[in-house]
C-alpha positions in Angstrom: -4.3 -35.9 9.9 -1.0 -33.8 10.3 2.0 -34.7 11.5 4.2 -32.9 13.7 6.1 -31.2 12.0 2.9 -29.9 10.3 2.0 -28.4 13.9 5.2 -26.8 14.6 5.0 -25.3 11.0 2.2 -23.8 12.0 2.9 -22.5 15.2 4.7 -19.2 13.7 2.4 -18.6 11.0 -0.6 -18.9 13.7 1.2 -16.8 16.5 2.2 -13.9 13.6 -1.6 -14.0 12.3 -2.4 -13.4 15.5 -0.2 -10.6 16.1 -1.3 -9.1 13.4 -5.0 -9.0 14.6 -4.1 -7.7 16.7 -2.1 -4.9 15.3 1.3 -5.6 17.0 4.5 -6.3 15.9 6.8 -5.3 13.2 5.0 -6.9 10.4 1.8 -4.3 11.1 3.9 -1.5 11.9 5.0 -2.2 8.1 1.3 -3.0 6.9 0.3 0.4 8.4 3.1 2.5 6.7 2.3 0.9 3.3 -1.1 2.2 3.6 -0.1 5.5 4.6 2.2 6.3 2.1 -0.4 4.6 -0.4 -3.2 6.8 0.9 -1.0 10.0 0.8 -0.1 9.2 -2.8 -4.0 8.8 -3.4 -5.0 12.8 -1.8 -2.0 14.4 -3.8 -2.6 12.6 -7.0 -6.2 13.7 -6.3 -7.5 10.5 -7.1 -11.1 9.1 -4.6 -11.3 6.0 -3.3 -13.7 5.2 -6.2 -12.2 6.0 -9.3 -8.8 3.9 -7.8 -11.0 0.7 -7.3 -12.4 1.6 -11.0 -9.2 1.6 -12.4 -7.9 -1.6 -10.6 -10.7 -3.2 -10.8 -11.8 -4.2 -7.5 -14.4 -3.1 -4.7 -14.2 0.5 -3.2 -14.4 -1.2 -0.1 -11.7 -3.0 -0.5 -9.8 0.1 -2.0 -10.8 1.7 1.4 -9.5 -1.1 3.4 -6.4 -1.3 1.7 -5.7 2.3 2.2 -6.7 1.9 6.0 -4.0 -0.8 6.0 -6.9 -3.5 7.1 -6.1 -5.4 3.6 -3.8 -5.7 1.0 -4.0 -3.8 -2.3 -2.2 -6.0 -5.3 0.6 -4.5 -7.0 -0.5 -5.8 -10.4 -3.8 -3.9 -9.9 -1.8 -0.3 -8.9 -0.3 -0.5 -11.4 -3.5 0.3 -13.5 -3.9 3.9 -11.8 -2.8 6.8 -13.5 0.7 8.4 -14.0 0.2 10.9 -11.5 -0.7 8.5 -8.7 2.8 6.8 -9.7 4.5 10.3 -9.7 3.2 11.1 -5.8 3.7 7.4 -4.7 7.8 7.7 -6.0 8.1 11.0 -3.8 5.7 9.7 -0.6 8.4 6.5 -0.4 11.3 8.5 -0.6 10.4 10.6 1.9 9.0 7.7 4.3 12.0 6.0 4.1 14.5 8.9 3.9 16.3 7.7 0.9 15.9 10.9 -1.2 15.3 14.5 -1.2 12.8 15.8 -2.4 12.3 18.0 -4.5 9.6 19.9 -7.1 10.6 21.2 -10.5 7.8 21.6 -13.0 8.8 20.9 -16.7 6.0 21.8 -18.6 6.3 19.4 -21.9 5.2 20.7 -25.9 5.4 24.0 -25.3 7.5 26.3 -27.3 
């Protein structure tokens, strides 16, 4: 049995879900840009779908959801992906959220 402050509790958290849902609202206008910028990262790290869920250790379908901003993709579990996808993810956020420029220099490392 709840009480009522138990149902006013829940009247957010059940009105947000339900936004969500049905994809309005600030909160999936945030969900989707995640995934974007994760999903960009992915193509110019030139890692599939399917090696990412490999390395993280989860389904490719939910790899593919997560990327389609449908689910969410742990950051414990990014954080087993390669260097590279770390190195494209740094330059996709700065440039979503304007923080940094940009900019490409190529240091190529143990050569003489």
């Amino acid at each position: 049995m709840s009480t009522i402050a138990d149902r006013l509790l829940d009247v957010p958290l059940r009105t947000a879900k339900a936004a969500l849902r049905k994809g309005e609202g600030p909160l999936r206008k945030l969900n989707r840009d995640a995934g974007d910028v994760l999903d960009l990262a992915r193509g110019n790290a030139r890692l599939e779908p399917k090696q990412m869920a490999d390395d993280m250790g989860i389904s490719h379908s939910l790899v593919l959801r997560g990327l389609k901003s449908l689910d969410h993709l742990s950051f414990h579990r990014l954080w087993e992906l390669p260097d590279a996808f770390w190195a494209e993810l740094l330059i996709a956020i700065a440039k979503k959220r304007n923080v940094a420029d940009v900019t490409t220099t190529i240091t190529v490392r143990g050569v003489a």
